[in-house]
C-alpha positions as CSV (number, residue, x, y, z in Angstrom):
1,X,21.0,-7.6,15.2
2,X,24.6,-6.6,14.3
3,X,23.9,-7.7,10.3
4,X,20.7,-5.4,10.7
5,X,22.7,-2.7,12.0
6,X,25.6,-2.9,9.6
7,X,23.0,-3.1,6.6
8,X,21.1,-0.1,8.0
9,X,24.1,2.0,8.1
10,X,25.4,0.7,4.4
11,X,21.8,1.7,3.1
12,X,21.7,5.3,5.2
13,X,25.2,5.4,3.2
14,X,23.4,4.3,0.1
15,X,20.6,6.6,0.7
16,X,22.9,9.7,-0.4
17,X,24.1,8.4,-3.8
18,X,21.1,7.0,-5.5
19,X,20.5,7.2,-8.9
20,X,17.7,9.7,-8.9
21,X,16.0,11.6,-6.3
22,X,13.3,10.1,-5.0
23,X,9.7,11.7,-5.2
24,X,8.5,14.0,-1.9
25,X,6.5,10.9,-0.7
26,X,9.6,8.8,-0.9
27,X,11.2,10.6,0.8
28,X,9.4,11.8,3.4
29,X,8.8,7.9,4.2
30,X,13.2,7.5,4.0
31,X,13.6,10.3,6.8
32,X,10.6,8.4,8.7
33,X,11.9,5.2,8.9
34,X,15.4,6.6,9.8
35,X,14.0,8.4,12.5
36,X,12.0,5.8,13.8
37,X,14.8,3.4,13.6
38,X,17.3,5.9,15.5
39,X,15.2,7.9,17.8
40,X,11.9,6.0,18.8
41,X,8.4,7.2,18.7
42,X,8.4,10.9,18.0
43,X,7.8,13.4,20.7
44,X,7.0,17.0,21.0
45,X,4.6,19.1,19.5
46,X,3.4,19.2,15.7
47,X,5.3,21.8,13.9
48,X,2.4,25.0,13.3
49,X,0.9,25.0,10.0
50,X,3.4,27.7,8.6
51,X,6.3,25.2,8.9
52,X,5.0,23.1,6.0
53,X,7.7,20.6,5.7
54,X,8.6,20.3,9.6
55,X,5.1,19.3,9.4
56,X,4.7,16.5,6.8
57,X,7.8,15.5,8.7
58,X,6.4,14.6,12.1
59,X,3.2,13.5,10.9
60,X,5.5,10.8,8.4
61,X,7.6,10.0,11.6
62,X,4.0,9.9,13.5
63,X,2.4,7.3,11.5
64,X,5.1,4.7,12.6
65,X,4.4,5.3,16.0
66,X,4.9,1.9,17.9
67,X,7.0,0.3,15.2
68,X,10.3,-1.6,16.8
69,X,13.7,0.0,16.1
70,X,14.5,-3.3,14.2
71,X,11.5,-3.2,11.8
72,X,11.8,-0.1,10.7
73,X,15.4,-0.3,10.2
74,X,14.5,-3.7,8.0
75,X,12.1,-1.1,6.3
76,X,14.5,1.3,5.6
77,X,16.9,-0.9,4.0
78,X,13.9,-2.8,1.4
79,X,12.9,0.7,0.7
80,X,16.6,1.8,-0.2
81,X,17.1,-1.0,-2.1
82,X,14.1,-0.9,-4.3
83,X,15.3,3.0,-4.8
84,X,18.7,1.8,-6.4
């Protein structure tokens, strides 16, 4: 778990200095899996429909409802380092 960790945080590192910007999709999957990884299931309410990108945000985080800390931060790391 403490290799998973330290890769997570080299790859959020990573994250910020890649090549090219991923595409919206991309990147709305990269906050996501960080959020899922960090923070759990996401709670509150869905962001009104005026607050566009607050809303693809929690329905992204949404989707991954259930998923283990551990997974998604194994996620997060594939999906950075098929990005570099």
């Amino acid at each position: 778990m403490a290799d998973l960790k330290a890769m997570f945080e080299k790859a959020v590192a990573e994250s910020k200095q890649l090549p090219e910007k991923p595409d919206n999709m991309t990147l709305l999957k990269i906050y996501a899996l960080y959020k899922q990884a960090t923070a759990g299931d996401v709670e509150g309410k869905r962001p009104g429909f005026t607050d566009m990108v607050g809303r693809a945000k929690f329905d992204a985080w949404a989707e991954l409802k259930g998923k283990a800390g551990p997974a998604a931060m194994q996620e997060y790391v594939d999906l950075i380092e098929s990005l570099k």
